[in-house]
N, C-alpha and C positions, 0 to 999 in steps of 0.2 A: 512722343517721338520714338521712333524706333530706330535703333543705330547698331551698327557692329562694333565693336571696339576691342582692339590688341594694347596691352599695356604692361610695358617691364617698367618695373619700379626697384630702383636702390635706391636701401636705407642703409646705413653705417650704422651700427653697434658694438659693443665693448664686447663680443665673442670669437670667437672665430670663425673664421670665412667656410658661409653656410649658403648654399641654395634649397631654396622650396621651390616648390612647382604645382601652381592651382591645379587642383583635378573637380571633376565634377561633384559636386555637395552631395554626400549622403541622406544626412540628417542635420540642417543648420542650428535647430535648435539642440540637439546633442554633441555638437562638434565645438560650437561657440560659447563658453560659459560665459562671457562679455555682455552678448548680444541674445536677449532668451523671447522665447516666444511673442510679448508684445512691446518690447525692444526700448521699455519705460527706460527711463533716465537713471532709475534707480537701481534698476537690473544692469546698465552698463556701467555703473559705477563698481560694480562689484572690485575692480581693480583698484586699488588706492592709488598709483601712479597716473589715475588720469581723473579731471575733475573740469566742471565747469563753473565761471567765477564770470558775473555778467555779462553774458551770453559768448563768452569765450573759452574753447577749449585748452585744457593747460595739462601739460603732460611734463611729467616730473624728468624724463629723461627717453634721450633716442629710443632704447630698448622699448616703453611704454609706445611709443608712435608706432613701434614694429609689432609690438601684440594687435593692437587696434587694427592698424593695415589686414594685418592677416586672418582678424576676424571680418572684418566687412567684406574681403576680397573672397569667403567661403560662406557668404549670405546670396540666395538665390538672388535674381533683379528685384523680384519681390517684395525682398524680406529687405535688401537695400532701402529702395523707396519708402516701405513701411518702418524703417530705421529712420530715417531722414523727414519722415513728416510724422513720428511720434515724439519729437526731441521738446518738452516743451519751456527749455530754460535755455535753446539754442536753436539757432536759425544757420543753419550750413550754408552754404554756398550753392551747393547741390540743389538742395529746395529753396533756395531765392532765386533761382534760375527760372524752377517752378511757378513760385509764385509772381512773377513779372510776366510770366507767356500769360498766366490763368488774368491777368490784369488787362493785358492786351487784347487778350479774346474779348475783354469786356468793353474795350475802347475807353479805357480808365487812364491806360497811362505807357511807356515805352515799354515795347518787350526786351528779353534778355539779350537779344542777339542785337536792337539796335543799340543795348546798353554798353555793349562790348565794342559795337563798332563805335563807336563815340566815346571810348575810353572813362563811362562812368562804372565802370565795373571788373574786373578784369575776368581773364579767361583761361578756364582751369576746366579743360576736357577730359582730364584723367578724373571718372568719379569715384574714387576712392579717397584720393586728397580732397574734392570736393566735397566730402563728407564730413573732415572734421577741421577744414579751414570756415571759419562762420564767413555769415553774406557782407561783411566790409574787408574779405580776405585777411583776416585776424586770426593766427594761433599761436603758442607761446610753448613753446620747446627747452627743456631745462633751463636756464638760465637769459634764454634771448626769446624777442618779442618780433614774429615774422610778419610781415602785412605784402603780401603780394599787389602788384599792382596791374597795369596795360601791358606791358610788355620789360617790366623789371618787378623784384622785390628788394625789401628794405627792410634792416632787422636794427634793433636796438637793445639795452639792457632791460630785463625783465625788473628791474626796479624805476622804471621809465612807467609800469604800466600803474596808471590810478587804480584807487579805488571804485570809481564809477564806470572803471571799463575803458575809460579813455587813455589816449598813451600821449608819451610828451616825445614826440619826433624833436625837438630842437637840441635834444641832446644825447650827442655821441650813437649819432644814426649813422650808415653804413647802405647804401646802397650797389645794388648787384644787377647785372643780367641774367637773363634767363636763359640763354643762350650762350655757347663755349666755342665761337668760333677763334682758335686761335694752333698756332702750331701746324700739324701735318696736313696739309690742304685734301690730303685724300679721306680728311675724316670732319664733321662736320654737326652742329646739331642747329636749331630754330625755332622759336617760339608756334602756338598753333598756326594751321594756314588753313584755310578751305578753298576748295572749287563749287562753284556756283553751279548748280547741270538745273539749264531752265529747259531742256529738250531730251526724249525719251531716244533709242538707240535707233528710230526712224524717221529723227530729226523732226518729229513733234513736239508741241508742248503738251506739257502735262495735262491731264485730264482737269479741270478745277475743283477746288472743295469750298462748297458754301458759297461759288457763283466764284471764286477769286483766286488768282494766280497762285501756284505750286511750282518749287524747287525743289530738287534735291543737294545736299551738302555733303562731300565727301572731305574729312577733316584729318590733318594729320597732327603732329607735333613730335618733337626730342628735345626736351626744357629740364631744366635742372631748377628746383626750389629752394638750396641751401642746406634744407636738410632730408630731401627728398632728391630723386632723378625720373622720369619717366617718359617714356618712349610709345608711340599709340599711334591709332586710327580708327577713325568712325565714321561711319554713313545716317543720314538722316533726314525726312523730307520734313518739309515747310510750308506752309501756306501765308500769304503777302496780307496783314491788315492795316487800317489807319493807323496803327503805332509801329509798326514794323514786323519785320517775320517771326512768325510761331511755329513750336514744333507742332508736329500732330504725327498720325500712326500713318503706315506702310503696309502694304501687304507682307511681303517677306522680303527679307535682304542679306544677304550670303557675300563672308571673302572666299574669292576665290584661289588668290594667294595672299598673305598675307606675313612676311618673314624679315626680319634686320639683323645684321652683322653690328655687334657696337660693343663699344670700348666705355670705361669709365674710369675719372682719376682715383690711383692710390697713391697718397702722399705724395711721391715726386715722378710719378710716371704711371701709364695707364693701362691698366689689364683687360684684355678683349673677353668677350660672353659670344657665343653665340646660340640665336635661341630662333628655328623655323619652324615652330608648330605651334597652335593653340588647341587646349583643351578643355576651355572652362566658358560655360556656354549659359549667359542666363537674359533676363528679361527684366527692364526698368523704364519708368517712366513712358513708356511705349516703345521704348527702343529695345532690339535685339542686339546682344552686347556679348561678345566674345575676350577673353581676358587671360593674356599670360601675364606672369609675373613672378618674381625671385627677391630674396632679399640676400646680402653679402655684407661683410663687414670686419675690420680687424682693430686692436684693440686702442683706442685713442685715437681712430681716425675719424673724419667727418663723411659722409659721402662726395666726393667730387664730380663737377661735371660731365653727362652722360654725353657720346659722341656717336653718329651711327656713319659706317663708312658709305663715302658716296657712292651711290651708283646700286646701293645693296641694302638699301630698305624701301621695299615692294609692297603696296596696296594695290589691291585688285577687288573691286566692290562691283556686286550688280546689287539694284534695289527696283521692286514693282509696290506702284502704287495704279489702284485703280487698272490695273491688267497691262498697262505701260513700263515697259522696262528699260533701263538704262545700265550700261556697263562701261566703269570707270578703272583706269589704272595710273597709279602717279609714282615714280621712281624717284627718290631722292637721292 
């Protein structure tokens, strides 16, 4: 699938309040000592702060999630993809998404998108988190044990989790939303959402691939994980089979604007960002994927809920498939 995608991410850290700003990748394997040329398991182990312990990623502390982040988020699409299907003691999220389309194409069994609409999976379009939340939305951050779910996540004590990998939810679990609708109504955030576009910008339907109906998907979301926040949009076409929609490629697909105004909590009130540009521009999974992102943080806090104000975070997508083009804008 090829997709555009914009994404501000706050993580909380024990330093002081720091932005980064993706720019274009030089050299990934010279920039990433984490993540090196064929992106073994071994080779990203080099950090002691992060490990993996049956088939779950366990990161000693926030700071450890903020290295990680900022290494994937400076891997070409690429080198992402080739990240995420070289893991071989962990199965991401990211490539179980993968691997359910590639099942589906087979007429094996549901793709990932009817898996999400059916809440057997959840739904995590930001792929950066999708990278080291494993495919039962399992990751385990200092001390707490996160499992995302359909439309909340739920953390418990890191001594909750077995030995075999399994965790014992009946004790002193803690359930969240993903979503911070609450307070100043001019500000606002929401779990993902998409628009369907079954017709091209002259009210046709799409050309078909492999004799069978094609959509395009324009996706947004502003969801907060607990110990993550991010903010995005993505475009990406589809083709319809007996287990449900699968991605496939695009010709090209371009934001045309693409910008949000947003606020996130610190401690007891909420400090605005503002961020209209993206500059990091790469290629995954067959998606064309566009990516900002910053990280922020002061000392002992947790990251709090992201919020983008209404009316002022703009997606404007066009995507051709098959010489057909369609042009999409969604204001939230």
């Amino acid at each position: 699938m090829k997709k555009n995608l914009l994404i501000a991410t706050v993580i909380s850290v024990g330093l002081t309040s720091t932005t980064f700003l993706a720019c274009t990748k030089e050299s990934g394997n010279d920039k990433n000592p984490l993540i090196k040329n064929n992106y073994s398991t071994a080779q990203r182990m080099v950090n002691n702060g992060i490990s993996v312990e049956n088939g779950i990623m366990i990161f000693s502390k926030i700071e450890d999630v903020k290295t990680q982040i900022d290494e994937l988020a400076n891997l070409s699409g690429e080198e992402l993809d080739a990240y995420n299907k070289a893991q071989s003691d962990f199965t991401s999220l990211y490539r179980q998404y993968q691997i359910m389309d590639e099942a589906a194409d087979k007429d094996l069994a549901i793709s990932a998108d009817s898996a999400i609409a059916t809440k057997q999976i959840t739904d995590i379009p930001d792929d950066l988190l999708a990278s080291i939340v494993n495919k039962d939305g399992i990751v385990v951050v200092g001390d707490s044990v996160y499992q995302f779910l359909a439309d909340q996540y739920r953390t418990t004590a890191k001594t909750n989790l077995n030995d075999d990998g399994s965790v014992d939810w009946s004790n002193g679990i803690h359930v969240y939303a993903m979503n911070a609708n609450y307070g100043d109504q001019n500000w606002a955030s929401f779990n993902p959402e998409s628009r369907f576009l079954y017709e091209d910008n002259n009210n046709n339907t799409w050309p078909k691939s492999n004799n069978k109906r094609v959509r395009a998907l324009h996706t947004t979301w502003c969801s907060y994980y607990g110990f993550y926040s991010s903010i995005g949009a993505k475009v990406k076409m589809e083709r319809h089979g007996t287990f449900g929609w699968i991605n496939i490629p695009h010709d090209v697909a371009t934001f045309n604007d693409l910008h949000a105004y947003f606020r996130s909590w610190e401690f007891t009130y909420y400090v605005p960002y503002t961020r209209s540009y993206i500059n990091h521009t790469t290629y995954n999974q067959n998606v064309h994927q566009k990516t900002l992102y910053y990280f922020w943080g002061v000392p002992m806090a947790i990251s709090g809920p992201i919020q983008h104000k209404v009316n002022e975070f703009v997606s404007k997508v066009t995507i051709t498939f098959k010489g057909a083009t369609k042009a999409d804008t969604w204001i939230h």
